[in-house]
C-alpha positions in Angstrom: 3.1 -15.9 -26.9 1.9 -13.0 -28.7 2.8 -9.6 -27.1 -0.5 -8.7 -25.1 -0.5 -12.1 -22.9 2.4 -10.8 -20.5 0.4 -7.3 -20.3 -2.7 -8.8 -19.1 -1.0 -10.8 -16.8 0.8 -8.2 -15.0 -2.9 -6.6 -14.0 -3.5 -8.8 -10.9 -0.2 -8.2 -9.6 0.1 -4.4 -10.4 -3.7 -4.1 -8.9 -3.0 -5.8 -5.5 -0.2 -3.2 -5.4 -2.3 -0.7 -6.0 -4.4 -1.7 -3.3 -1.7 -2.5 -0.5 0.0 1.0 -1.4 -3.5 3.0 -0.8 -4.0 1.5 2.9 -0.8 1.8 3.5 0.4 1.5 7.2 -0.9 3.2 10.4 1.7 6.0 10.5 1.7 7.0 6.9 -2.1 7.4 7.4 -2.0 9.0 10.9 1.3 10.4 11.4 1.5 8.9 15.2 -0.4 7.5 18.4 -0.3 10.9 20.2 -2.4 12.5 17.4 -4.8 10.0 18.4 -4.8 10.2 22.2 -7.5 12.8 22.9 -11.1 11.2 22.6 -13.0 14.4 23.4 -11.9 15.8 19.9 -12.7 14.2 16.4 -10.0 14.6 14.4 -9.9 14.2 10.5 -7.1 13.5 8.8 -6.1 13.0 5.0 -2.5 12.4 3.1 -1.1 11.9 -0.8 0.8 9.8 -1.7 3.4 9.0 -5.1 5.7 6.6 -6.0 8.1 5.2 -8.4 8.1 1.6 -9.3 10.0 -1.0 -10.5 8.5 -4.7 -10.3 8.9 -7.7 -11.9 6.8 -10.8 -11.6 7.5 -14.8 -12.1 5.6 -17.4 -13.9 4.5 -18.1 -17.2 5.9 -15.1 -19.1 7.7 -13.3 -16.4 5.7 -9.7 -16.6 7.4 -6.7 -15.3 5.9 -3.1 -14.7 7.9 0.4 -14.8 5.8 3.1 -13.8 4.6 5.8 -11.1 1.0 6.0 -8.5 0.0 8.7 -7.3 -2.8 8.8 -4.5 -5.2 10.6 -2.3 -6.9 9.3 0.9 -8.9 11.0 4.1 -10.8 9.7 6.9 -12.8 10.7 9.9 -13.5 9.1 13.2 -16.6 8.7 13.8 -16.0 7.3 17.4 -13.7 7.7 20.3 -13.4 6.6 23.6 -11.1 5.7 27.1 -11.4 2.7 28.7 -11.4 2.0 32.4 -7.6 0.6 32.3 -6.5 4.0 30.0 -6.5 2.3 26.8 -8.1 4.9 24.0 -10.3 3.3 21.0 -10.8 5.2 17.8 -13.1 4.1 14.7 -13.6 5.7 11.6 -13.7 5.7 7.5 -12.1 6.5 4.9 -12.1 6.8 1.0 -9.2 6.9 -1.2 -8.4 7.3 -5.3 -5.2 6.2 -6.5 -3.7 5.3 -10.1 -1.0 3.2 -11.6 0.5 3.9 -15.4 3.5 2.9 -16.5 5.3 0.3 -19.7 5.2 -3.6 -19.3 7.8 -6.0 -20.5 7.9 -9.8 -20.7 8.4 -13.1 -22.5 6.8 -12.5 -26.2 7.5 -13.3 -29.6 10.3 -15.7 -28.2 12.1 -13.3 -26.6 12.4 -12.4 -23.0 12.3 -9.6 -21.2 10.1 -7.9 -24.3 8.5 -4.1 -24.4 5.2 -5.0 -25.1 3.0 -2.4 -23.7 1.9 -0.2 -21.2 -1.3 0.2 -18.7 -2.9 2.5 -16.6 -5.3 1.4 -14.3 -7.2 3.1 -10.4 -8.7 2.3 -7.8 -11.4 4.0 -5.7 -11.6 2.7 -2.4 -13.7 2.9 1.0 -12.5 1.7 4.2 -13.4 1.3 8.0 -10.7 1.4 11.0 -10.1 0.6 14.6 -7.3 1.7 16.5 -6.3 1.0 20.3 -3.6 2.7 21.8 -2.4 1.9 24.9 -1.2 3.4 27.9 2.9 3.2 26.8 1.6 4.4 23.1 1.7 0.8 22.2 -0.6 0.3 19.1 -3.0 -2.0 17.2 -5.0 -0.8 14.0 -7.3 -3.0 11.6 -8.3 -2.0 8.6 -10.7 -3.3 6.2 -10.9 -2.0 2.8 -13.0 -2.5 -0.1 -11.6 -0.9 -3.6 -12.7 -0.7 -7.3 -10.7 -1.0 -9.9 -10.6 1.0 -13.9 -8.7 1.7 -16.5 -7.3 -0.4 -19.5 -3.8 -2.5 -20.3 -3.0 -2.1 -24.3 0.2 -4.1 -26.0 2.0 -1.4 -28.3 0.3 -2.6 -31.4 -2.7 -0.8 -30.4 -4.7 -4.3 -28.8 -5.9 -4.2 -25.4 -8.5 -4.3 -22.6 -10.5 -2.3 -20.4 -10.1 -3.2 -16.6 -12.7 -3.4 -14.2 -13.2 -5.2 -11.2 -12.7 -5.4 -6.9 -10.9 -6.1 -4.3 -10.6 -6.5 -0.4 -7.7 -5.6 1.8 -7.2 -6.4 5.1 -4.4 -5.3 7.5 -4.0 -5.9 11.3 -0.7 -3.9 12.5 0.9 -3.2 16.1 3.7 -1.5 17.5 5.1 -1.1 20.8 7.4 1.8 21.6 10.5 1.3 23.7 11.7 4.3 26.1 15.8 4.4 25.2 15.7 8.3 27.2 16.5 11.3 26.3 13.2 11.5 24.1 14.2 8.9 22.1 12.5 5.1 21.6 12.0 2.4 19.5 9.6 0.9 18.7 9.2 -2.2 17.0 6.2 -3.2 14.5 4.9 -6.3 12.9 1.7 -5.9 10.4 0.0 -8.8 8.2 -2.4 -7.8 5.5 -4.5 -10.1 3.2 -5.5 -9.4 0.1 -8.4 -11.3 -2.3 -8.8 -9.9 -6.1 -11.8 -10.3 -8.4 -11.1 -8.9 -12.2 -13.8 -9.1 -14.6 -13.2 -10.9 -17.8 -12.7 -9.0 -20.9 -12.1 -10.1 -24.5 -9.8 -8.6 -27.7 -10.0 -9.2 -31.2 -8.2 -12.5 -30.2 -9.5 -14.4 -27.3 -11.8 -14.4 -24.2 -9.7 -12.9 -21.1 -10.5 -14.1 -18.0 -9.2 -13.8 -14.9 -8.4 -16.2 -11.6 -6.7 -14.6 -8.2 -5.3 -16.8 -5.1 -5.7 -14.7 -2.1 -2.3 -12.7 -1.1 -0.7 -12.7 2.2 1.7 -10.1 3.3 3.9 -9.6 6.3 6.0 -7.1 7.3 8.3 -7.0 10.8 10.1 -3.8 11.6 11.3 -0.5 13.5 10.7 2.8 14.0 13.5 5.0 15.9 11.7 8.0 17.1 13.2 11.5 18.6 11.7 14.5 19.7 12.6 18.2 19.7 11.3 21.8 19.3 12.2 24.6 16.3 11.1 28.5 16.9 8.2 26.9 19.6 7.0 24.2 17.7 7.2 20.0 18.1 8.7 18.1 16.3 9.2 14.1 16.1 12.0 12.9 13.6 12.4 9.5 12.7 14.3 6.6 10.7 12.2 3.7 10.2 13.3 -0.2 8.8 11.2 -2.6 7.4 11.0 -6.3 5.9 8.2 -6.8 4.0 7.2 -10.4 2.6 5.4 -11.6 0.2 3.7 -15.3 0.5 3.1 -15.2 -3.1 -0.5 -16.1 -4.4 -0.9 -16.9 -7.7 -2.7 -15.0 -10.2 -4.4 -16.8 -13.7 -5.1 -15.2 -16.4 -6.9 -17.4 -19.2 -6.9 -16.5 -23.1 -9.9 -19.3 -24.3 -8.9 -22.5 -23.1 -5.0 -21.3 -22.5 -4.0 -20.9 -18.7 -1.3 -18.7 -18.1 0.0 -18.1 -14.2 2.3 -15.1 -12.3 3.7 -15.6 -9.3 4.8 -12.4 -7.4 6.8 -13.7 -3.9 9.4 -12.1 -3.3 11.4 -10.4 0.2 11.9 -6.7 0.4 14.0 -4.4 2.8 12.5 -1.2 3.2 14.5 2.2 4.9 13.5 5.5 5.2 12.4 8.6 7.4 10.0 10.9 8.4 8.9 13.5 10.8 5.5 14.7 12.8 5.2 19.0 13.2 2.5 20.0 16.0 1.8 23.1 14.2 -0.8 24.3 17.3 -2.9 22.0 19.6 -5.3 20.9 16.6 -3.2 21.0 13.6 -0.5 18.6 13.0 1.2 17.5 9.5 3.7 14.6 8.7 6.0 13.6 5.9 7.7 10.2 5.2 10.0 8.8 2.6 11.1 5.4 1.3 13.0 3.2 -0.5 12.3 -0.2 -1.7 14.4 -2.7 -2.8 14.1 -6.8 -3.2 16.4 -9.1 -0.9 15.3 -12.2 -2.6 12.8 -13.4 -5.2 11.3 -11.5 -7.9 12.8 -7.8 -8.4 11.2 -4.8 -6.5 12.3 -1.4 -6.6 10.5 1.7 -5.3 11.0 5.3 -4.2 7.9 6.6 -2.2 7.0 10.0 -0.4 4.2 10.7 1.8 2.4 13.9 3.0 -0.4 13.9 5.9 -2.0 16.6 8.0 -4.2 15.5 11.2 -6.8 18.3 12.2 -8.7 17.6 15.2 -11.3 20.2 16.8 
């Protein structure tokens, strides 16, 4: 295969990741449930977000992708309320930007595991939510999430494509913290998100490129371990969080003329890091997070990711 068929084929793949990375889960967007607990105040809230990646795909030509995102999102709820029974409902929207670049290797030329290019591609995305949050601080948040994609993958003789295109993401997510005392708990998670991808087709000096997405399925089952303290008068909430992630593995096509050529991207992922909320006063709260990624089975995934949020409510 000549050496821009494994970049093109990594798009799909690197795009739903793109797109999974920008909605993210409930607590890198809102920090925590008790940010959320007051419906007499409307509280907007925002975060970046950056990461370093390492992922490599299965099929065809095997693609794999080395590179960094970087991303901005913010929201606002536009409604609030308390039910009879003490559950609290928030809705709202959001819009995000976030962009991928980074070198692409695969099966070329006869030879595996090839440098044959690079891409950089975004995604500009709008989004509604609903959270409930119960009386406990158990959770459950849905998301739906519309994105549009950019940008352009190029092999490194100079060939390439420009990228355009959408795709929806869909995430329901719940938690249910467990009191262990002394201001600690646990609380254990389990999220499924679904993704379906829609490229448009393209052409080089070669060949018609079209493209040809299965919808994605997602899971992820984990824990957060949650403290609480107080430095020079102010809150704080460490915590050390676990995760499995999972991907079901829908199969992407890319087609060059009448030549079809598939990527896989299953694979099983533990996930550790931490984080902590700050209550910097009654209406202004920020939170951090970091992670690291790495692949217990399947195709290989490495990432390092760091997350910065601020809830302001008023």
């Amino acid at each position: 295969y000549r050496i821009e068929v494994p970049v093109y084929s990594a798009l799909p793949p690197v795009a739903e990741h793109l797109a999974m990375t920008t909605l993210g889960t409930f607590h890198e967007r809102r920090g925590e449930q008790s940010l959320l607990s007051n419906t007499e105040l409307s509280p907007a809230w925002g975060r970046i977000f950056g990461q370093d990646s390492k992922m490599a795909y299965s099929g065809t030509v095997s693609p794999s992708f080395d590179g960094t995102l970087f991303g901005l999102q913010a929201g606002f709820d536009l409604f609030g309320r308390e039910t009879a029974s003490g559950q609290t409902d928030r809705a709202g929207l959001f819009v995000a930007y976030a962009s991928m670049n980074g070198d692409v290797r695969g099966q070329a030329l006869g030879w595996d595991n090839l440098s044959v290019g690079s891409m950089d591609i975004n995604g500009t995305s709008v989004g509604g939510y609903w959270t409930r949050i119960g009386q406990g601080g158990w959770y459950l948040d849905g998301v739906l999430m519309a994105t549009f994609f950019g940008g352009d993958a190029t092999s490194s003789r100079g060939i390439g494509i420009d990228v355009g295109g959408t795709g929806v993401t869909a995430s329901l997510e719940g938690g249910y913290p467990i009191a262990l005392g002394q201001g600690w708990t646990l609380e254990p998670q389990a999220q499924l998100v679904w993704q379906q991808l829609s490229l448009d087709d393209a052409s080089d000096r070669f060949a018609s490129v079209s493209f040809d997405t299965d919808g994605n399925v997602t899971g992820r089952l984990g824990a957060r371990l949650q403290g609480e303290t107080t430095i020079n008068g102010m809150a704080l909430q460490p915590y050390l969080k676990a995760n499995i992630w999972h991907d079901f593995g829908g199969t992407s096509h890319v087609n060059f003329d009448t030549t079809d050529i598939s990527t896989e991207g299953r694979s099983t992922s533990f996930e550790f890091g931490g984080g902590v909320i700050a209550k910097v006063t009654d209406k202004v709260s920020i939170f951090a997070t970091g992670d690291y990624t790495t692949n217990l089975g399947g195709d290989e995934r490495r990432i390092l990711e760091g997350n910065l949020g601020f809830s302001v409510k008023w």
